[in-house]
VOGU-3710 file (C-alpha; in Angstrom, 3 decimals, decimal comma):
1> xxxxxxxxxx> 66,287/2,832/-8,869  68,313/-0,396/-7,614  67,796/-3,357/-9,695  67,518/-6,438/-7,090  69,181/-9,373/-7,248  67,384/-12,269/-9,542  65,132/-14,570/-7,015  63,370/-17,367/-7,244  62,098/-20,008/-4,563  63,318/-24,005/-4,032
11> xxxxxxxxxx> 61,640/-27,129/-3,454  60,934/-25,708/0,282  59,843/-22,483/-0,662  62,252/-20,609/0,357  63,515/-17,513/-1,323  66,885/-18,231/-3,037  68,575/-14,798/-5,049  71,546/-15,192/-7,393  74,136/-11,978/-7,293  77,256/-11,656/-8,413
21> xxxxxxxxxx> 79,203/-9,781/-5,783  77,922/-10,503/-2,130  80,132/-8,253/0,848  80,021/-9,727/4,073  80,344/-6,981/6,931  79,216/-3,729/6,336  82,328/-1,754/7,994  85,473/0,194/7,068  86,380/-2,335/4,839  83,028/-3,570/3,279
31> xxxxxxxxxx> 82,456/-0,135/2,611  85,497/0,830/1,006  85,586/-2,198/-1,330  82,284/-1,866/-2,249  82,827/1,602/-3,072  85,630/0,460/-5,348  84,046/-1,913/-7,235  81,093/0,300/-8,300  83,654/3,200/-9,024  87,116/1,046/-10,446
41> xxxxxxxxxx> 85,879/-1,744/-11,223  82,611/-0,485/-13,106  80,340/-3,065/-11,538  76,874/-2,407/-11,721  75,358/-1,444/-8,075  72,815/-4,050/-8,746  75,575/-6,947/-9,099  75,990/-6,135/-5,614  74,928/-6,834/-2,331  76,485/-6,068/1,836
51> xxxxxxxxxx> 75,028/-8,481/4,266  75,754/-6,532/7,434  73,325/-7,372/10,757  73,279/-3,283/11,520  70,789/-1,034/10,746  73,330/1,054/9,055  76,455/0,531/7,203  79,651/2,157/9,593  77,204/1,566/12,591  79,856/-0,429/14,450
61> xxxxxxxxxx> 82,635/2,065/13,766  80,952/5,188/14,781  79,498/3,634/17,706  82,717/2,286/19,055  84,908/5,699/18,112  82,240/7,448/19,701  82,332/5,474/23,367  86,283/5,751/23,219  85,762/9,528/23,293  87,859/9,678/20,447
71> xxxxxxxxxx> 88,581/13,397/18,613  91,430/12,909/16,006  91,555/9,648/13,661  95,456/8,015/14,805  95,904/7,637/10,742  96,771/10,913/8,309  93,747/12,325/5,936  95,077/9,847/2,977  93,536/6,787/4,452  89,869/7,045/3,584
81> xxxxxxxxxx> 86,903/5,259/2,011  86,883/7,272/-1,155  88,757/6,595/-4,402  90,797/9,341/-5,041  93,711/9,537/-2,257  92,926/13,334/-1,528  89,418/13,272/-1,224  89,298/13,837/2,350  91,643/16,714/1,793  89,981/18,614/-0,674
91> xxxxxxxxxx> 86,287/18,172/0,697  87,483/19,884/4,298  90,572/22,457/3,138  90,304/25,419/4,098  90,080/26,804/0,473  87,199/24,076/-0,270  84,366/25,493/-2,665  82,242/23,467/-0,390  81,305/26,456/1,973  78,220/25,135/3,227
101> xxxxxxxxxx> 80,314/22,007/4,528  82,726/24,163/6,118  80,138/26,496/7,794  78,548/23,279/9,810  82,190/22,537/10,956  84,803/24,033/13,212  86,715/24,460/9,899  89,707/25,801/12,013  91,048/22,070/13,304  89,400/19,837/10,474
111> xxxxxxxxxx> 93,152/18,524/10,709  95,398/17,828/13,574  98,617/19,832/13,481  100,568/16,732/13,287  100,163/14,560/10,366  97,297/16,062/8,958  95,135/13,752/11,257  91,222/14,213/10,164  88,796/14,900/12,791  86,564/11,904/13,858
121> xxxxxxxxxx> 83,096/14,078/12,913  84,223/15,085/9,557  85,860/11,915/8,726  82,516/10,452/8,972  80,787/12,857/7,569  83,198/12,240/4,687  82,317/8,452/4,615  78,548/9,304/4,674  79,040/11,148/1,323  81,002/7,995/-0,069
131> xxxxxxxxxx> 77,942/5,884/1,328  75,107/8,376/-0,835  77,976/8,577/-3,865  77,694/4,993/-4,644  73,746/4,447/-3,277  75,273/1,421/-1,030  72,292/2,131/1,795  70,487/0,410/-1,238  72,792/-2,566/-1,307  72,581/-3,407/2,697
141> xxxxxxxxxx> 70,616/-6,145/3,532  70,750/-5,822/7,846  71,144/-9,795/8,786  73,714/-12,311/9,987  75,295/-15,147/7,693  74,737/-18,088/9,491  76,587/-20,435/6,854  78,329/-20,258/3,796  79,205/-23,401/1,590  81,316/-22,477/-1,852
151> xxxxxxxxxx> 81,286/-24,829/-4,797  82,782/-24,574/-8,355  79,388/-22,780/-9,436  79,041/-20,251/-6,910  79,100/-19,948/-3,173  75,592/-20,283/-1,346  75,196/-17,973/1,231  72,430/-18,092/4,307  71,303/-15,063/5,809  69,284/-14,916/8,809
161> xxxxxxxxxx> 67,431/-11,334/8,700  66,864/-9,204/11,370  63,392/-8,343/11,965  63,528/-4,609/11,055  65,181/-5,366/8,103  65,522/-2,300/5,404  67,841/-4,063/2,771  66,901/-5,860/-0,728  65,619/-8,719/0,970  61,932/-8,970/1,829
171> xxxxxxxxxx> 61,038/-8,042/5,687  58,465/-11,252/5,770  61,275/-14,007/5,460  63,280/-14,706/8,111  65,806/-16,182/6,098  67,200/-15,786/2,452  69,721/-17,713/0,684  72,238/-16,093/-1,626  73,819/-18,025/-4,555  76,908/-15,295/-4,973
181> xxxxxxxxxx> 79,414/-15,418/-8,002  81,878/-13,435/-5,569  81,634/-13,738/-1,603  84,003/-10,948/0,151  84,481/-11,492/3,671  84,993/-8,021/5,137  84,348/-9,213/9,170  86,750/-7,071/10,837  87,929/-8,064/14,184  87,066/-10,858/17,046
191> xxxxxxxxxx> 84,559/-9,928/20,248  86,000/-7,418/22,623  88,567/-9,113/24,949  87,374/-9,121/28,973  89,554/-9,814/31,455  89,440/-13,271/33,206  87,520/-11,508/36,685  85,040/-9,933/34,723  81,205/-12,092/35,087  78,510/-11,719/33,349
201> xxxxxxxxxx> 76,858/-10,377/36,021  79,046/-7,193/36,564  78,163/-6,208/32,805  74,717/-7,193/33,334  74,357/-4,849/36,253  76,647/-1,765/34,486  79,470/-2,493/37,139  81,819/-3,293/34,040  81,535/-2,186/30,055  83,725/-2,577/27,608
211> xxxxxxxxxx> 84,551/0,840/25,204  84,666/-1,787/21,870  81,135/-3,703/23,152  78,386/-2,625/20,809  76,031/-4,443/22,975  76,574/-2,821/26,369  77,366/0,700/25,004  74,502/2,888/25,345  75,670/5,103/28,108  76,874/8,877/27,503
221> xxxxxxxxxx> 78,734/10,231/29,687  77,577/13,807/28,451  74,565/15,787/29,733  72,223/14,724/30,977  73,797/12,698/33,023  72,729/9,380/32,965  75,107/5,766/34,205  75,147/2,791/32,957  74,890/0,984/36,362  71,490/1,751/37,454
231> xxxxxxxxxx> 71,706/0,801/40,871  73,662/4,064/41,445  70,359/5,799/41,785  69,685/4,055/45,431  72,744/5,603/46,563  72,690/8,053/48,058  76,668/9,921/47,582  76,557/12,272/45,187  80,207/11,713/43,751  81,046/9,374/41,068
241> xxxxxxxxxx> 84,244/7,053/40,998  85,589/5,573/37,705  88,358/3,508/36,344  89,147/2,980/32,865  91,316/-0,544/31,910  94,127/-0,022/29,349  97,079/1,704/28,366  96,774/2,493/24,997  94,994/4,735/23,314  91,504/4,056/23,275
251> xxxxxxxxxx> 92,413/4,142/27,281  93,679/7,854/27,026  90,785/9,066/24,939  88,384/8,202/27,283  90,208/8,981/30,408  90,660/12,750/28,301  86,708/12,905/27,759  85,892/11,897/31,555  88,319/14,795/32,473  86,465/17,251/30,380
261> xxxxxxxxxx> 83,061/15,692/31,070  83,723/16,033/34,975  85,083/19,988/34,530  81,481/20,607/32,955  79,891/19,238/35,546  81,341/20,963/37,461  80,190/24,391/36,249  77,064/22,673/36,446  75,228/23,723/39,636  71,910/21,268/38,599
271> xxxxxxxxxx> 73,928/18,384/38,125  73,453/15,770/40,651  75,722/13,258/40,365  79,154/14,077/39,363  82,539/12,247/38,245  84,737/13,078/41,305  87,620/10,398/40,447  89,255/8,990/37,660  91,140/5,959/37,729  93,501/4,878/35,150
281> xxxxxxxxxx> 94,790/1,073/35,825  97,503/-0,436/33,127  99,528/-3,068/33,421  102,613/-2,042/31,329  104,334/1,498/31,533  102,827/4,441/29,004  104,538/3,863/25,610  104,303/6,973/23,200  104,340/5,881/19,538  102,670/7,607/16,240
291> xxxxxxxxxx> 101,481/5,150/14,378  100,558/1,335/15,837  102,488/0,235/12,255  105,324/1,539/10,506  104,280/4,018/7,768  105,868/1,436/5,312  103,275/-1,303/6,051  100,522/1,385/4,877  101,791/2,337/1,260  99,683/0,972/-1,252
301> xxxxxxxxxx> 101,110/0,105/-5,046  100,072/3,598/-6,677  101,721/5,197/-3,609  105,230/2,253/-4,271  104,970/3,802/-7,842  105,035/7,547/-7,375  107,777/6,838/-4,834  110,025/5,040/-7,150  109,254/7,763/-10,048  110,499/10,204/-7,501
311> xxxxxxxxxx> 113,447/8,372/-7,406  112,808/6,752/-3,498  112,706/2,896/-3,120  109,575/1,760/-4,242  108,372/-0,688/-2,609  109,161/-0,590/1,106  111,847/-3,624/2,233  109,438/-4,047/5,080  107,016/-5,469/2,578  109,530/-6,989/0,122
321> xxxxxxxxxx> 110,806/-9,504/3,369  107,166/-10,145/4,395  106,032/-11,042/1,138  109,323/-12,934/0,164  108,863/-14,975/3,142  107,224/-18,588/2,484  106,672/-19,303/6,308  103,539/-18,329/7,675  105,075/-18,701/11,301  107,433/-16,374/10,110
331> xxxxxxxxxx> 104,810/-13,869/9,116  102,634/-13,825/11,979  106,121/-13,123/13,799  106,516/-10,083/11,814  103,232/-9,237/12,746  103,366/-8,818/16,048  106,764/-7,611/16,418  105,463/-4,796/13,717  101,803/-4,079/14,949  102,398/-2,698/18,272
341> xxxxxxxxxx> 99,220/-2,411/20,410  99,098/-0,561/23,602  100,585/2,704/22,874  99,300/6,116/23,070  100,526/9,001/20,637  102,206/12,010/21,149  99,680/14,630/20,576  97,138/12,375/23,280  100,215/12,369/25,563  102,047/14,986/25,592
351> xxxxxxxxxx> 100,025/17,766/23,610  97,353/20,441/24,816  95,311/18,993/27,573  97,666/15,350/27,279  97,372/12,640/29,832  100,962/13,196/31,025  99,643/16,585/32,396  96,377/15,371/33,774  97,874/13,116/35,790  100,409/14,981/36,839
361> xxxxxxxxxx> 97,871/17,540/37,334  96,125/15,138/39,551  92,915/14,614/37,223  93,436/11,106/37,241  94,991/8,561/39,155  97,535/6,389/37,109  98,334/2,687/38,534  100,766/0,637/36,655  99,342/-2,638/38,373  96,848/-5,261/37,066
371> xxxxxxxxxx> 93,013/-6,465/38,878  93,616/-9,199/40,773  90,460/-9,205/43,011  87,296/-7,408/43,374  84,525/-6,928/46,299  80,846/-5,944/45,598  80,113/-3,334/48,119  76,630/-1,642/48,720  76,926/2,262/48,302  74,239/3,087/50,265
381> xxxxxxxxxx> 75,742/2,440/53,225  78,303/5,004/54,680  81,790/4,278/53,013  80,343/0,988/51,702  80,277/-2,221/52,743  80,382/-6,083/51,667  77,062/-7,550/49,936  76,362/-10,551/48,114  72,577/-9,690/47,653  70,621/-8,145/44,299
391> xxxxxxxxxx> 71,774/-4,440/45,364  75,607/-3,918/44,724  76,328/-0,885/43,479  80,118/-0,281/43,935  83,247/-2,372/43,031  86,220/-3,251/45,601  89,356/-3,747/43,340  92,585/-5,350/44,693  95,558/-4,052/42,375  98,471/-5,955/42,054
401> xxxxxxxxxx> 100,323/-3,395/44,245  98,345/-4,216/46,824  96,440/-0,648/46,650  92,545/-1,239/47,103  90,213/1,539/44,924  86,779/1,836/45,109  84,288/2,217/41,954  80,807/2,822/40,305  81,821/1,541/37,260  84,805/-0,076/35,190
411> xxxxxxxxxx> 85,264/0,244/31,533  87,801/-1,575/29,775  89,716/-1,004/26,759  91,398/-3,841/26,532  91,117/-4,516/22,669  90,125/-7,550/20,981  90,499/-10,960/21,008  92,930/-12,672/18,968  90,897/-15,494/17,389  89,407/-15,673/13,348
421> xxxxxxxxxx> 86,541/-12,819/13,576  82,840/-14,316/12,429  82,039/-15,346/16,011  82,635/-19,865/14,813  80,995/-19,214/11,249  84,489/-19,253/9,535  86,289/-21,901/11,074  82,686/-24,215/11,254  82,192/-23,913/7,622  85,376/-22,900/5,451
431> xxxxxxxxxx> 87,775/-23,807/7,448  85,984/-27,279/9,257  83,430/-28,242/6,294  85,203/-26,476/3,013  88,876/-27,480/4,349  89,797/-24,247/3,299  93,908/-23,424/4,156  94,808/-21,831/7,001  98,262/-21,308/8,805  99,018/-24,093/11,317
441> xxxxxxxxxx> 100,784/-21,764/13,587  97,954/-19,018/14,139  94,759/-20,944/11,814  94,105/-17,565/9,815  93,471/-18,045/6,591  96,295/-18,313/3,852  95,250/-16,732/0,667  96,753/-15,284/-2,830  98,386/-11,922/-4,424  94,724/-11,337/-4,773
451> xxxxxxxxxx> 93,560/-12,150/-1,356  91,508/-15,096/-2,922  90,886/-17,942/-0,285  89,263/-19,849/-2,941  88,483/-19,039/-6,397  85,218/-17,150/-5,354  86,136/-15,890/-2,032  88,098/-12,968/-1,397  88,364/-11,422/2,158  89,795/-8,069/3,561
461> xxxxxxxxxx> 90,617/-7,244/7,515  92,425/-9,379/9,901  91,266/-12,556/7,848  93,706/-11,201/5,157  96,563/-10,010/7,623  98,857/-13,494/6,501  99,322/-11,844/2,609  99,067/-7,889/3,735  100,806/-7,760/6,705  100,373/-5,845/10,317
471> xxxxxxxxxx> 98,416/-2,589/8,721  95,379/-5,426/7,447  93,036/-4,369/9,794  93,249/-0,679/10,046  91,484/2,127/7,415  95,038/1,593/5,210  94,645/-2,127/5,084  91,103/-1,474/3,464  92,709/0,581/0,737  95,202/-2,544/0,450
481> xxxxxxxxxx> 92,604/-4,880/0,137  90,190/-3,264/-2,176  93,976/-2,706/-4,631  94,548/-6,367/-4,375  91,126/-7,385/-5,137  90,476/-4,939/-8,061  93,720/-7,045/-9,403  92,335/-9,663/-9,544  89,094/-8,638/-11,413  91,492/-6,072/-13,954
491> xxx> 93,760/-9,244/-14,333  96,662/-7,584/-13,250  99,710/-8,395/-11,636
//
């Protein structure tokens, strides 16, 4: 049983709880860390607490890897949220003592072929077990920090609760207040990025989702059919048009599942409505690439270590020049010349079933060419035609190479923006009120060795991307946070 954090209520009445570690974001990274602390760092579970607005921890992650269509993680089976480095391995090899684990699997492609790549299902299976290991459903409080003001004494932390609430915190108050010894801000990324001619309206009506949008991603492509634009059912065509935004990889795993999805159909002689074309609309040429980051940027200390017993270099020079460098301009240069985005690997390419053969195979229709208009058209009609009334149902779209398309639905996987995650919180209250230090050239925060922002804040993900480097925000920049912070509490260098 879960000790909860010490409470007791101020002059308005309102519950205030002192605990010593408070995670903000109950993802990848909030995970792994917390993991980490209960198992390295020998904290007590009950000195800890993940604020995280979801009604499970990882819900972001496995929603959004789901609606890419994603089948293979992009990183190798090191990069986990477990402790031990070949956790992942051992729970899925084929000469595991788990049976039972293996029998519920395809056991026979647990791994990719190349770079021992886990499979998406097991990999979060695996992080499930890590979540029940360390009891950290028992930690999560579901609600969204609405302000956060550190002192010398501790760092007060306001958490507005969601209403179905399942966490420490009592499902009567809207609102709790955390005194925290430790605040770790574990946010992940900014809102998905839309392009410029997307409204409000075309999302509100299912003409346009984005892949990364948790709040506009219920759809499933997947038997029984079902779209996310629900004026499709007054028309009356039978055949489904869809283009997919992007050209990196998120971009080819869904373009790959829409492929398969559509060859299901059909076999299907009861399905209806079916996915008869498949648009794929990028603005820059396909670029193949393994990794989005150079291996280098991913080795943690233990891994620098074994590498220089075994007589290699250590520490990567990649990491020595980024870390000798004093200029944060500098760095954020070496970010983005080192994290390349847009890029799809080899195996999604070029292996079994890749998107080089699918569209050369004709199952979808590749168009290096950007939006640059779009005409709501009303499908009912015979070939469509012009509306500006409550019943579009189609999409018009001018491409830059003056080719017109016509659509049911868009979905973009275009990435995220590029501004400090927390959605105003961080810049409003650390940054604006705390005068916290941030970079002048990109306003992300500069922090320590130790990723300390101030003596009782610590943060992980794209917030600590300035003293980590261009691998921050991926599975291997959790591992490299959780190392630096657990310095930090050991006292090490």
């Amino acid at each position: 049983i879960q000790k909860k954090p010490h409470q007791q209520h101020d002059e308005d009445d309102s519950i205030v709880k002192s605990v010593p570690w408070l995670i903000v974001g109950g993802g990848i990274h909030g995970v792994h860390i917390a993991a980490r602390l209960i198992g390295n760092a020998n904290i007590p579970p009950s000195d800890i607490c993940i604020v995280d607005e979801n009604d499970h921890l990882l819900q972001k992650w496995k929603s959004r890897t789901k609606s890419t269509g994603m089948e293979y993680l992009r990183s190798s089976a090191g990069y986990h949220l477990d402790l031990e480095e070949h956790s992942l391995r051992h729970r899925f090899s084929s000469n595991s003592k788990n049976k039972k684990q293996r029998k519920s699997t395809n056991a026979n492609a647990f791994f990719s072929k190349d770079y021992e790549r886990p499979r998406l299902d097991i990999f979060n299976q695996h992080c499930d077990t890590i979540i029940d290991k360390y009891q950290l459903h028992a930690l999560h409080t579901r609600g969204q920090v609405v302000s956060i003001h550190p002192s010398e004494q501790f760092v007060g932390v306001t958490v507005s609760l969601s209403s179905s609430n399942h966490g420490n915190a009592s499902c009567d108050d809207d609102v709790v207040c955390y005194n925290a010894g430790k605040v770790i801000l574990a946010l992940g990324n900014d809102d998905p990025s839309y392009a410029a001619w997307v409204s409000e309206e075309d999302v509100e009506q299912g003409l346009v989702r984005h892949l990364l949008d948790d709040d506009n991603n219920q759809h499933d492509y997947h038997e029984p059919f079902s779209f996310q634009n629900t004026n499709m059912n007054n028309s009356d065509s039978n055949s489904i048009s869809v283009a997919v935004v992007g050209g990196g990889i998120t971009a080819a795993h869904k373009v790959l599942e829409l492929i398969q999805c559509a060859k299901h159909q059909n076999q299907n002689t009861t399905q209806k409505k079916k996915i008869a074309n498949i648009h794929l609309i990028s603005r820059h040429p396909l670029k193949e690439q393994q990794f989005d980051t150079h291996q280098d940027w991913m080795m943690d200390k233990a891994a620098c270590k074994r590498s220089e017993k075994a007589g290699g270099s250590g520490i990567p020079q990649r990491q020595r020049d980024f870390a000798m460098s004093s200029s944060w301009k500098e760095r954020r240069k070496i970010i983005a010349k080192e994290r390349v985005p847009g890029t799809v690997t080899p195996a999604v390419n070029r292996g079994k079933n890749g998107l080089v053969y699918a569209i050369e195979n004709g199952d979808v229709q590749w168009h290096h060419a950007e939006i640059v208009d779009k005409t709501y058209l009303d499908s009912s009609k015979e070939g469509g035609s012009a509306t500006t009334g409550h019943t579009r149902c189609r999409l018009k779209l001018t491409l830059s190479t003056g080719k017109v398309i016509e659509v049911d639905e868009v979905l973009l996987a275009t990435g995220f923006g590029k501004k400090l995650p927390g959605r105003g919180l961080i810049q409003r209250d650390l940054v604006g009120k705390a005068g916290l230090e941030v970079s002048d050239f990109c306003g992300f925060p500069i922090v320590n060795d130790h990723l300390q922002w101030h003596s009782r804040i610590f943060v992980a993900g794209a917030l600590a991307e300035l003293e980590l480097g261009p691998s921050a925000r991926n599975i291997a920049g959790a591992r490299l946070a959780a190392e630096r912070i657990l310095q930090s509490i050991n006292g090490k260098n």
